[in-house]
C-alpha positions as CSV (number, residue, x, y, z in Angstrom):
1,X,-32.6,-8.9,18.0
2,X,-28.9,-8.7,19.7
3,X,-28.5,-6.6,22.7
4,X,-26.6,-3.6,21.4
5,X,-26.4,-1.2,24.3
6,X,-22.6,0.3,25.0
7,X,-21.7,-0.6,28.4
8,X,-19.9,2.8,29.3
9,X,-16.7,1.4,30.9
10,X,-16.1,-1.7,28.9
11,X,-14.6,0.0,25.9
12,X,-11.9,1.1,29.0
13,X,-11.4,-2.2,30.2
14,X,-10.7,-3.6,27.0
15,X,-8.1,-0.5,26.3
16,X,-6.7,-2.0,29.0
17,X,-6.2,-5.3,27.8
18,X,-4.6,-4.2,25.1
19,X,-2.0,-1.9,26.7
20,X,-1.3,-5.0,29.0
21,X,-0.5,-6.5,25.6
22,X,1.7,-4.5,24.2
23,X,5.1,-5.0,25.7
24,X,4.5,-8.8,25.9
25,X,3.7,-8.5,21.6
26,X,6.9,-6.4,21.5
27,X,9.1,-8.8,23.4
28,X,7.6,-11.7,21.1
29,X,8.7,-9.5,18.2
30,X,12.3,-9.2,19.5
31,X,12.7,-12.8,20.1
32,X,11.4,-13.6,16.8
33,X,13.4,-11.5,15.1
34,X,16.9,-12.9,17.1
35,X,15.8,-16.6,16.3
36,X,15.1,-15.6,12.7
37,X,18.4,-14.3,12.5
38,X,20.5,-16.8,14.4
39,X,18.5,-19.4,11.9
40,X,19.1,-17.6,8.8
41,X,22.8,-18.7,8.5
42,X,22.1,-21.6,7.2
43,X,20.3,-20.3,4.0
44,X,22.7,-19.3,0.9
45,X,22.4,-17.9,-2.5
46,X,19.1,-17.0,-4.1
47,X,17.1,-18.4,-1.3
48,X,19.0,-16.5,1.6
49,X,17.9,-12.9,-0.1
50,X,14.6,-14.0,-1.1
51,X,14.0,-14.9,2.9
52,X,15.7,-12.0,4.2
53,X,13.6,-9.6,1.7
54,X,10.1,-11.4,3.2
55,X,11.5,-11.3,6.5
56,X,12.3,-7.5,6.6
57,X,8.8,-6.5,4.8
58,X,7.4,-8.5,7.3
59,X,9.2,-6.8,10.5
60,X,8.3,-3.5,8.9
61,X,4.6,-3.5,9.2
62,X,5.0,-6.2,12.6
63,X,6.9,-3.7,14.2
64,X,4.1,-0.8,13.8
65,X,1.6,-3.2,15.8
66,X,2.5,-2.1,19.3
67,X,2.0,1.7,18.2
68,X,-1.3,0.9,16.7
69,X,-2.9,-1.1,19.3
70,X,-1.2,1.9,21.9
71,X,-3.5,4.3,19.1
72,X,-6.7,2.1,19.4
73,X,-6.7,1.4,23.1
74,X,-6.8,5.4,23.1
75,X,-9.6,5.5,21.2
76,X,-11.4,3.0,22.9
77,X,-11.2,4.9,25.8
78,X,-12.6,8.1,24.0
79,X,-15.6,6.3,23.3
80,X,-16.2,5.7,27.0
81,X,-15.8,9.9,27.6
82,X,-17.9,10.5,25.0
83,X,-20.6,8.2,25.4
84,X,-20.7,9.4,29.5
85,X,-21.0,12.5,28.6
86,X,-23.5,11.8,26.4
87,X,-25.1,10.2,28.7
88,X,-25.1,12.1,31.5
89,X,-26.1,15.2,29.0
90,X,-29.5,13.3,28.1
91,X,-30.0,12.5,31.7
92,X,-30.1,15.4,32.6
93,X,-32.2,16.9,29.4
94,X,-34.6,14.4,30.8
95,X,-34.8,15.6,33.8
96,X,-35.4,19.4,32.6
97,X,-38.4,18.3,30.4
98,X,-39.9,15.8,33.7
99,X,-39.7,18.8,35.2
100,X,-41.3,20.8,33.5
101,X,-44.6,18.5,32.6
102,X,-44.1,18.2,36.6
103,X,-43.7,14.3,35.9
104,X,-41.3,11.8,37.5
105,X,-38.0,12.6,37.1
C-alpha cells in the first residue's frame, strides 16, 4: 500500500514553487506573444486571420495561468493550516482522554 500521510509543510513548499513560477511563466508569455507577432507578418489572406484567431484564443486562456497557479498555491497553503490545526486539535484530544484513563500521554 502507498504511503499516504500529508506531510504538514509540504503542500507550502510546493505553493512556493509555484509563486517562484509565476513571473518567469508570465515573462515567457510576453515573449511569446512579441515573437508571434513580429513573425506573423509574413502570413496573408485567409491564412493570416485563421492564425491570428488561434493565436488570440490561445493568449486568452494562457494569459489566466499566472492568476490561477497564484489561486492554487493559496490553497495549497490552506491545506497546510488546516491540516495543523487539525492536528494539533487531535493531539491534544489525545491527550485529554490519556489523561483521563491516567495512561501515557
Amino acid at each position: 500500500m502507498a504511503d499516504t500521510e500529508l506531510e504538514i509543510g509540504a503542500q507550502t513548499r510546493a505553493a512556493g514553487v509555484l509563486i517562484d513560477a509565476i513571473d518567469p511563466i508570465r515573462t515567457a508569455l510576453q515573449d511569446l506573444a512579441t515573437s508571434l507577432e513580429c513573425a506573423a507578418g509574413g502570413f496573408k489572406g485567409a491564412s493570416a486571420g485563421g492564425l491570428a484567431t488561434a493565436v488570440q484564443a490561445w493568449f486568452e486562456v494562457a494569459t489566466e495561468l499566472p492568476a490561477i497557479l497564484d489561486l492554487y498555491a493559496t490553497k495549497l497553503v490552506e491545506v497546510d493550516s488546516t491540516e495543523g490545526r487539525t492536528d494539533l486539535q487531535q493531539r491534544e484530544e489525545y491527550g485529554r482522554i490519556a489523561t483521563r484513563l491516567d495512561g501515557p500521554q
